[in-house]
NUKEMAR-52133 format. One record per residue (C-alpha): x, y, z; residue in one letter. Coordinates in Angstrom, 2 decimals, always signed. Each point is the difference from the previous one (the first is absolute). Example, Ala and Ser with C-alpha at 12.3 -4.5 7.8 and 13.67 -1.06 7.14 Angstrom:
% NUKEMAR-52133
<pt u="+12.30" v="-4.50" w="+7.80" aa="A"/>
<pt u="+1.37" v="+3.44" w="-0.66" aa="S"/>
***
This chain:
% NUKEMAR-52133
<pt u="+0.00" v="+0.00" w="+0.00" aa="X"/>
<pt u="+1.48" v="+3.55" w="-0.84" aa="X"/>
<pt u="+0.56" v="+1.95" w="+2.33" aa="X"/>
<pt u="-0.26" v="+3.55" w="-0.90" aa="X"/>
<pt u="+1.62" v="+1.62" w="+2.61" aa="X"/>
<pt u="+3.28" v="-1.59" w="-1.21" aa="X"/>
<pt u="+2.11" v="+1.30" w="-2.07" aa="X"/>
<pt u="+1.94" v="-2.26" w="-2.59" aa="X"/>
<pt u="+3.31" v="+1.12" w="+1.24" aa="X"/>
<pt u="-0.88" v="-0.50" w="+3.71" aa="X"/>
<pt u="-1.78" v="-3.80" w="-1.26" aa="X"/>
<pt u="+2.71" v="-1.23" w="-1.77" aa="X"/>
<pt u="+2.83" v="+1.92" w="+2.33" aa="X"/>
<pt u="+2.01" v="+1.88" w="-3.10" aa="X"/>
<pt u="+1.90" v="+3.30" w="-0.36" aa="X"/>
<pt u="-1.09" v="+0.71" w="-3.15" aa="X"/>
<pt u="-2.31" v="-1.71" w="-2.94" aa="X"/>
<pt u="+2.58" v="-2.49" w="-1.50" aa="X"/>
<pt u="-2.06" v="+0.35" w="-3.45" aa="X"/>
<pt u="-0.80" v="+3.87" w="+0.37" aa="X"/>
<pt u="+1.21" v="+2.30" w="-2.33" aa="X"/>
<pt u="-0.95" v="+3.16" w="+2.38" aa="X"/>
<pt u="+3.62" v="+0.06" w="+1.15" aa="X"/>
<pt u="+3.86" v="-0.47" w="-1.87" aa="X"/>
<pt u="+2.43" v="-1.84" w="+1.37" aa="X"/>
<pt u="+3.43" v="+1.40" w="+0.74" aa="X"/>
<pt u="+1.42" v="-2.89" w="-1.97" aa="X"/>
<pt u="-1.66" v="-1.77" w="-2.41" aa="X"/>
<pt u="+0.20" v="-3.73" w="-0.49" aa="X"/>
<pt u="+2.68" v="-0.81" w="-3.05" aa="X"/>
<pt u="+0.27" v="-3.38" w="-1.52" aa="X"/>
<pt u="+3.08" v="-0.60" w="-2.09" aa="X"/>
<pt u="-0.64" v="+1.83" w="-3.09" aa="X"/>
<pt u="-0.99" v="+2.72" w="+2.05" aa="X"/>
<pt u="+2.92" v="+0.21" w="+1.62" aa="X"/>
<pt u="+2.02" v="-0.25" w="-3.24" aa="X"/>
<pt u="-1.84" v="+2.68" w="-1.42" aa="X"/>
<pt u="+0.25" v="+2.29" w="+3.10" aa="X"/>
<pt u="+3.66" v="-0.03" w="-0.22" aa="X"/>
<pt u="+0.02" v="+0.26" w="-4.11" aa="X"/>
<pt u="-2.56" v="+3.03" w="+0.49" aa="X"/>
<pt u="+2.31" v="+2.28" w="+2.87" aa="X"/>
<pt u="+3.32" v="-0.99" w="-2.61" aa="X"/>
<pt u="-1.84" v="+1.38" w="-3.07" aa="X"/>
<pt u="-1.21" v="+3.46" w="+1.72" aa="X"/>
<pt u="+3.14" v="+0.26" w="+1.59" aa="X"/>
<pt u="+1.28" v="+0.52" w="-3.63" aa="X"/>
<pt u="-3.09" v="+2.01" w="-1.29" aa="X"/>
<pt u="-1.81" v="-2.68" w="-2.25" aa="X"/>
<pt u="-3.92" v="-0.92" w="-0.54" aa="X"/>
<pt u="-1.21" v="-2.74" w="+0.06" aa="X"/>
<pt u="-3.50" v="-1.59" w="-0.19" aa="X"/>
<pt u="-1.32" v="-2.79" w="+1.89" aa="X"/>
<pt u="-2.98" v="-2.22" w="-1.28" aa="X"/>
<pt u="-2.16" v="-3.01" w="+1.33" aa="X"/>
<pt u="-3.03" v="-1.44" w="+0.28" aa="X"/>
<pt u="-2.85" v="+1.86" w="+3.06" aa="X"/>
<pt u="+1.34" v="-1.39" w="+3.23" aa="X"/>
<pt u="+3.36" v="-0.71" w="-0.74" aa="X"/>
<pt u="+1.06" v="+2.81" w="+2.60" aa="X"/>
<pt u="+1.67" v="+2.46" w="-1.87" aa="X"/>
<pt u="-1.69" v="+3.02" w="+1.36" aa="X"/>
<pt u="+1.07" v="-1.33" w="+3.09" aa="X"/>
<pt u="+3.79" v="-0.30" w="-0.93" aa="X"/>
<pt u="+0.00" v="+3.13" w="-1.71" aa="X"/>
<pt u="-1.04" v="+1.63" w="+3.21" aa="X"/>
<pt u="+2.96" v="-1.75" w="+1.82" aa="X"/>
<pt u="+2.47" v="+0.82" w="-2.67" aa="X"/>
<pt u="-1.10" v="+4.22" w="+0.36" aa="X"/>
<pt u="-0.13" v="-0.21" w="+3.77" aa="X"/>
<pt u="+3.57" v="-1.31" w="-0.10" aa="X"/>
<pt u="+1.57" v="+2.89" w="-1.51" aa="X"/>
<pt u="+1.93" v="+2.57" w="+1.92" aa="X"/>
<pt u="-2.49" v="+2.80" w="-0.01" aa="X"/>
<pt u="+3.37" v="+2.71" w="+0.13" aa="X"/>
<pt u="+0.85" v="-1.36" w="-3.88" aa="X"/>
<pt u="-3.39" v="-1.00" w="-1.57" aa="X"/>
<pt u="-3.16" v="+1.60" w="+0.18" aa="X"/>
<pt u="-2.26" v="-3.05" w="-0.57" aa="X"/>
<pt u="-3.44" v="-0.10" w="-1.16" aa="X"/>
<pt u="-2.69" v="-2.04" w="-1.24" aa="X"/>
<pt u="-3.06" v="+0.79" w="-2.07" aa="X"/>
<pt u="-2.56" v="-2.23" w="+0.98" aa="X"/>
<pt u="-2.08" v="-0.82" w="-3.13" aa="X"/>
<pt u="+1.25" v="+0.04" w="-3.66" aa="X"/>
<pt u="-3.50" v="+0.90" w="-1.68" aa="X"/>
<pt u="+0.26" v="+3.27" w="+0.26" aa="X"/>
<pt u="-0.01" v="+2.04" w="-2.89" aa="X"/>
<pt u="+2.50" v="+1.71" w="-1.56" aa="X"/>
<pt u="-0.25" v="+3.19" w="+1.75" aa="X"/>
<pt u="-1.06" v="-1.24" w="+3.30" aa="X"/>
<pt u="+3.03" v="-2.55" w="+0.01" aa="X"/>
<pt u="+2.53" v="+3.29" w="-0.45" aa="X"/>
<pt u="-2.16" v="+1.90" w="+3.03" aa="X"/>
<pt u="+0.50" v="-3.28" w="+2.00" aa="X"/>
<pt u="+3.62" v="+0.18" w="-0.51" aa="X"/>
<pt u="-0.04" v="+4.12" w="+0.83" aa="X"/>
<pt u="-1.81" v="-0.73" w="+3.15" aa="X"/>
<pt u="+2.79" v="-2.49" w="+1.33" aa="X"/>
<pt u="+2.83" v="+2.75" w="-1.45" aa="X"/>
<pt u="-1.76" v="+3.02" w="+1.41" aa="X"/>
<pt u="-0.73" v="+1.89" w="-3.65" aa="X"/>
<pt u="-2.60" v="+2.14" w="-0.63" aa="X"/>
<pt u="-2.46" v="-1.30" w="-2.03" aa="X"/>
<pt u="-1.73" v="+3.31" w="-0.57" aa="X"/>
<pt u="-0.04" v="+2.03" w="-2.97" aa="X"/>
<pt u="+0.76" v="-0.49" w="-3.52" aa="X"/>
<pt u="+3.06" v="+1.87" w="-0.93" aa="X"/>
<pt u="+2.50" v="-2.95" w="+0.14" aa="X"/>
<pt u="-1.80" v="-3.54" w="-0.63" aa="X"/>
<pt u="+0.17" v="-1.95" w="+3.09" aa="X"/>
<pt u="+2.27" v="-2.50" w="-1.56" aa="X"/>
<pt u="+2.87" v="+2.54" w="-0.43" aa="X"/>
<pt u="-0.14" v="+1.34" w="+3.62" aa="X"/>
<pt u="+0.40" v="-3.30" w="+0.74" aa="X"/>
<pt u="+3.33" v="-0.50" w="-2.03" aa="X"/>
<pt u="+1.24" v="+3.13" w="+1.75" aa="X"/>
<pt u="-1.00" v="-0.98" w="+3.05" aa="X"/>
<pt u="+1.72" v="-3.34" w="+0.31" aa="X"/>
<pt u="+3.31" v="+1.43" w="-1.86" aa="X"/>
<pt u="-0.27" v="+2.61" w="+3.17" aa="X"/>
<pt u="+0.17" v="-2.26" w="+2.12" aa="X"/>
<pt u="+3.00" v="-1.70" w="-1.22" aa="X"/>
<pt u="+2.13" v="+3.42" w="-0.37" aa="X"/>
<pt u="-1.02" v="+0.88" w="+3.88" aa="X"/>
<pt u="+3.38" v="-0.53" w="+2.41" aa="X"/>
<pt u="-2.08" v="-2.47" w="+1.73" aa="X"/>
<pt u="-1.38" v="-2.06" w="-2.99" aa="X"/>
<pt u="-3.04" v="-2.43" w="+0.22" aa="X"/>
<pt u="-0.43" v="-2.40" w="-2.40" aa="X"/>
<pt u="-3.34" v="-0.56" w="-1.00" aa="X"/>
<pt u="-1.47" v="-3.49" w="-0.12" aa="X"/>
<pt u="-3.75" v="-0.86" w="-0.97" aa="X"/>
<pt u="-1.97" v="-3.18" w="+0.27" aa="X"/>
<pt u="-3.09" v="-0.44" w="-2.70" aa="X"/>
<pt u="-2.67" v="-2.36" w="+0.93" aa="X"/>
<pt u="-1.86" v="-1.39" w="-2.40" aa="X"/>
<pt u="+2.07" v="+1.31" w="-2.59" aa="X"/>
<pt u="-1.61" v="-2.41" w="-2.59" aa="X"/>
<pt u="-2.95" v="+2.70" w="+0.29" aa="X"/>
<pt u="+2.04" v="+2.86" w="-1.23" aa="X"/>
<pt u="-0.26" v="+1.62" w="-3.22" aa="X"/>
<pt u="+2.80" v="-0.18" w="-2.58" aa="X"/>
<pt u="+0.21" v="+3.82" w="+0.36" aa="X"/>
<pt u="+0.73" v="-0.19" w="+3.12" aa="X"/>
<pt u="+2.92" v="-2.48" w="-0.21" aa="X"/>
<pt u="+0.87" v="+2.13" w="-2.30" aa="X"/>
<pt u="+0.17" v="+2.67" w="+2.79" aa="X"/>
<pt u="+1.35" v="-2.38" w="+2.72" aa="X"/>
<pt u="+3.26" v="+0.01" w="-2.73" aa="X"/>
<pt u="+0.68" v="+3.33" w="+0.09" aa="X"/>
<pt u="-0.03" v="+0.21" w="+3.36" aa="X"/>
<pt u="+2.83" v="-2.44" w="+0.41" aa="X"/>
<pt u="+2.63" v="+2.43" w="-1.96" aa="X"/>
<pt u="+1.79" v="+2.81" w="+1.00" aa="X"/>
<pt u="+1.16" v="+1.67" w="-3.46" aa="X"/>
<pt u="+1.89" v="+2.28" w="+1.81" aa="X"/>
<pt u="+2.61" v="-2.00" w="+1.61" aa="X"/>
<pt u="-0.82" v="-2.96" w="-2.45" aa="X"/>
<pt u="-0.93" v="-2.64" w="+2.79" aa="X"/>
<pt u="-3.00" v="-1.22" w="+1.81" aa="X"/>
<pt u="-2.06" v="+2.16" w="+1.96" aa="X"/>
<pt u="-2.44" v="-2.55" w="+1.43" aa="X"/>
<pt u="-0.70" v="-3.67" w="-0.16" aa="X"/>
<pt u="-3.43" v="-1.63" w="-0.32" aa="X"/>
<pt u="-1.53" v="-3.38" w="+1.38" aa="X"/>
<pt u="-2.41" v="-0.76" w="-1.90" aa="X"/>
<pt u="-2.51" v="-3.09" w="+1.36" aa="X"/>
<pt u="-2.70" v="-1.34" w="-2.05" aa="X"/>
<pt u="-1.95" v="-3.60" w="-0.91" aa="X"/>
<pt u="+1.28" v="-2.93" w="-2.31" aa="X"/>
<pt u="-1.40" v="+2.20" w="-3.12" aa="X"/>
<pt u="+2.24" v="+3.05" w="+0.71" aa="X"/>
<pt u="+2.79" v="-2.10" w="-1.34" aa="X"/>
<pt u="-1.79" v="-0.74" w="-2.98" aa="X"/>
<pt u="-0.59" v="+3.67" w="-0.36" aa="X"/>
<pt u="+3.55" v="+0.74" w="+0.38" aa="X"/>
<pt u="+1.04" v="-1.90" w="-3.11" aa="X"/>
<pt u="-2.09" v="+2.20" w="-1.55" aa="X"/>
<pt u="+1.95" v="+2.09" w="-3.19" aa="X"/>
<pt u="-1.86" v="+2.95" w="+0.89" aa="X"/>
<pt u="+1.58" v="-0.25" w="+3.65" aa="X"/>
<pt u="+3.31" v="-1.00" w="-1.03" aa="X"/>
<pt u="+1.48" v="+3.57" w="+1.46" aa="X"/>
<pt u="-1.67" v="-1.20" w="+3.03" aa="X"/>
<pt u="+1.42" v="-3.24" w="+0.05" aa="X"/>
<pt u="+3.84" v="+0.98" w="-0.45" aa="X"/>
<pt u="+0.19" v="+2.52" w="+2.45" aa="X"/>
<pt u="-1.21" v="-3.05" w="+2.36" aa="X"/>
<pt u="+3.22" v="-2.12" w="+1.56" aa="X"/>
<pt u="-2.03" v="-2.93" w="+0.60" aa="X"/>
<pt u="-3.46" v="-1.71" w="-0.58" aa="X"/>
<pt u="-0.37" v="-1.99" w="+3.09" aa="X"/>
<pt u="-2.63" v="-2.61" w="+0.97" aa="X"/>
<pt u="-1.20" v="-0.64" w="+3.49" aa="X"/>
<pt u="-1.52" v="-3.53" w="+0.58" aa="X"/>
<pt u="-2.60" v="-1.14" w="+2.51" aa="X"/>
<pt u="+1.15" v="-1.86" w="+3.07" aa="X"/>
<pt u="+0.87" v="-3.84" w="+0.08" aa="X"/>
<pt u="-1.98" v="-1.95" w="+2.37" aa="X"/>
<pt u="+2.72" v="+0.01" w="+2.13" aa="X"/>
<pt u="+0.53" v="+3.50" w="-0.08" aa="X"/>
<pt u="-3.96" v="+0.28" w="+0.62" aa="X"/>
<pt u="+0.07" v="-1.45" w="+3.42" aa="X"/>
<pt u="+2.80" v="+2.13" w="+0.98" aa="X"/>
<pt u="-2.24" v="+3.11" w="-1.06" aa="X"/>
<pt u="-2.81" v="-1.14" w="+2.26" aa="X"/>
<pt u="+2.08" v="-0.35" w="+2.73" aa="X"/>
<pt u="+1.95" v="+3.04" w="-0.51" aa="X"/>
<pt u="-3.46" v="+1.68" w="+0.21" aa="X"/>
<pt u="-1.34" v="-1.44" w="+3.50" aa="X"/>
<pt u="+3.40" v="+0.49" w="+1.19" aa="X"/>
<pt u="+0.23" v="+3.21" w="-0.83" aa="X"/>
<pt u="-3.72" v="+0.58" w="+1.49" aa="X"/>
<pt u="+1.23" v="-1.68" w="+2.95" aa="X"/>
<pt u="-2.86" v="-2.59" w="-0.37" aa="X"/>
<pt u="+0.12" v="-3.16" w="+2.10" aa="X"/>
<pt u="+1.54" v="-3.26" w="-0.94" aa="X"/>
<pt u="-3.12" v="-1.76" w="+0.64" aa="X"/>
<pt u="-1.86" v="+2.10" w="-2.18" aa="X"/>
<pt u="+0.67" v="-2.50" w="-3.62" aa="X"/>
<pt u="+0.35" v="-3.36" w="-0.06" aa="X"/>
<pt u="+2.21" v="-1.55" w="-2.40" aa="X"/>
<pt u="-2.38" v="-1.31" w="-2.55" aa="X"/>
<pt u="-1.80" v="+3.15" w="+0.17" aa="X"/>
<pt u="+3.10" v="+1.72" w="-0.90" aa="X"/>
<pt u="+0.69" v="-2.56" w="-2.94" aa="X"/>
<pt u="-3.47" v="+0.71" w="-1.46" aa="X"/>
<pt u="+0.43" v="+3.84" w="-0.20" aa="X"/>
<pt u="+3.53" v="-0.45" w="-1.39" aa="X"/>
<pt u="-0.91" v="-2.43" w="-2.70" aa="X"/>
<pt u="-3.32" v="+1.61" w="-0.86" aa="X"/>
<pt u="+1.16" v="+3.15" w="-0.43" aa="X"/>
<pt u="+3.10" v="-1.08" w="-2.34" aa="X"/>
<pt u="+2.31" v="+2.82" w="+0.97" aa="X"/>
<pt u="-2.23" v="+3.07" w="-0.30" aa="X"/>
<pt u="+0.67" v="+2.24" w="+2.73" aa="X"/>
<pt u="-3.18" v="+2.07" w="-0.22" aa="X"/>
<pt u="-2.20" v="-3.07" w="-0.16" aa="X"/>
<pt u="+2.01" v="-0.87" w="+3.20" aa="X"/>
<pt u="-1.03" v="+2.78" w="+2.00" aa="X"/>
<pt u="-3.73" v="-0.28" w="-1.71" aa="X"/>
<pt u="-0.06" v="-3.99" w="+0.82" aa="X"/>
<pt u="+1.56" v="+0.28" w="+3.61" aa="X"/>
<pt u="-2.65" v="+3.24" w="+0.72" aa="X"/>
<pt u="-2.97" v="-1.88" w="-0.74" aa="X"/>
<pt u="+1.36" v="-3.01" w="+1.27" aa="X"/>
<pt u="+0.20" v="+2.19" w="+3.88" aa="X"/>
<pt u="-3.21" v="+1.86" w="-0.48" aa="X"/>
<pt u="-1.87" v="-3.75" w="-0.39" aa="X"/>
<pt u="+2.00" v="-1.43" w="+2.92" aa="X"/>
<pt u="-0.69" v="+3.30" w="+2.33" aa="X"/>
<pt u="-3.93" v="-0.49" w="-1.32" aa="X"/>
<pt u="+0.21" v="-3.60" w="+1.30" aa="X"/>
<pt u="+2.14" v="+0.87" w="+2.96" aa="X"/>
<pt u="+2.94" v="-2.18" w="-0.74" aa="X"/>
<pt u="+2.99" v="+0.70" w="+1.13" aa="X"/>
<pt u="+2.00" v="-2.33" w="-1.73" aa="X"/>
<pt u="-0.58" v="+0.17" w="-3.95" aa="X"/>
<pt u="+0.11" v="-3.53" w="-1.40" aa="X"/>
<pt u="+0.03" v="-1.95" w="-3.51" aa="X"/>
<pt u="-4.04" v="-0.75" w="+0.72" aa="X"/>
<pt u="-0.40" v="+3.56" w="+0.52" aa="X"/>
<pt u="+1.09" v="+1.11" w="-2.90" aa="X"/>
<pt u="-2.00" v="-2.37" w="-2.11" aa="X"/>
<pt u="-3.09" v="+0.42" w="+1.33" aa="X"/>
<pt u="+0.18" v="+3.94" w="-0.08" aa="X"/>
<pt u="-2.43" v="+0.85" w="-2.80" aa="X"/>
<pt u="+2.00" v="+3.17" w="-1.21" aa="X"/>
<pt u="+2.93" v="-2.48" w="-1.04" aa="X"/>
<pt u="-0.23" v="-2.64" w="-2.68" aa="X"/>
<pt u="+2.48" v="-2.71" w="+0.59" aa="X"/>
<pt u="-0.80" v="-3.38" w="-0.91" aa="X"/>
<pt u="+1.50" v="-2.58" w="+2.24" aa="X"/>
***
């Protein structure tokens, strides 16, 4: 019987959700090609190249691309990330103003050329900043504004790079990339790199990681239970966090502490067959 004075936390005795996404953790969870990549993405800025990351929803590269920005010494780079590719043309150049402080106002100079100033600025100041930007869903944008996104990456007045991009989209932004139209898109890009779902193996760590990190009790899986959401769920993070959320909200209905294998096949919101 539910007892609706209780709340989930204080029921199952947890920190934090293991399966919300309300909160960030300090340090994500990074299986080996995330950690491979990590280390290949902080080398490549280091030396001012761009570089776009692709895979398929749930692959955690949002995730990674957060850890690879908050890693960077904040007294060198002035990291950003723009949130959603989809944008249009001109709002995609006012995102980028609003992280670099330009005026978007007025009509005199177009936006995109305050922008080239701007970042060239900021590499001539005594105490340079090196601008870095993160596009989400970058197999939204419009070709004009890759277009844009490579003329922001040159400084023609000292002849080097003035920013480097990171540009994260699905499975089709690679396709889109091969593109002949986007070939001056695709050269000024070091690498095309793929991010891959998580192995089972690598899946059970995640959960774990997760009710660690909420500080969830030991009791609060068992082992098959754990199995199911791993195998089920065939390394997508998202579907995860979506499995292991509906997973607790049917156990806290039922007021189970313990969240087992029969559980999870008889919750109606879940199709597994056994």
């Amino acid at each position: 019987m539910l007892n609706q004075g209780e709340s989930p936390a204080e029921f199952f005795d947890y920190k934090h959700h293991p399966f919300a996404d309300t909160y960030r953790l300090k340090t994500p969870y990074l299986g080996e090609q995330d950690r491979r990549f990590f280390k290949t993405a902080l080398s490549l800025i280091s030396t001012g190249k761009s570089f776009a990351l692709c895979g398929p929803s749930g692959a955690g590269k949002s995730t990674l691309i957060h850890h690879v920005l908050s890693r960077l010494d904040v007294n060198c780079y002035k990291p950003a990330l723009v949130h959603y590719g989809g944008l249009q043309r001109n709002g995609m150049l006012k995102a980028i103003a609003d992280v670099l402080g330009v005026d978007t106002d007025g009509r005199t100079v177009p936006l995109l050329i305050k922008l080239q100033k701007q970042i060239m600025l900021m590499a001539s100041e005594n105490r340079s900043m090196f601008p870095v930007f993160a596009i989400d869903d970058a197999h939204l944008m419009e070709k004009e504004s890759l277009m844009d996104i490579c003329s922001l990456m040159f400084n023609p007045h000292k002849e080097t790079v003035a920013a480097s991009f990171i540009l994260v989209g699905d499975e089709t932004f690679l396709k889109k990339l091969q593109l002949q139209i986007l070939a001056p898109v695709k050269t000024r890009l070091t690498g095309l790199f793929n991010l891959n779902t998580l192995n089972e193996k690598e899946s059970l760590e995640f959960i774990k990681f997760r009710l660690s990190s909420a500080k969830a009790p030991d009791s609060l899986f068992e082992a098959d239970a754990l199995s199911i959401m791993s195998s089920h769920c065939r390394g997508n993070r998202r579907q995860i966090m979506n499995m292991g959320t509906l997973i607790m909200t049917e156990a806290f209905y039922r007021q189970e502490k313990t969240i087992s294998s029969e559980l999870i096949f008889n919750c109606d919101q879940i199709e597994i067959s056994e």
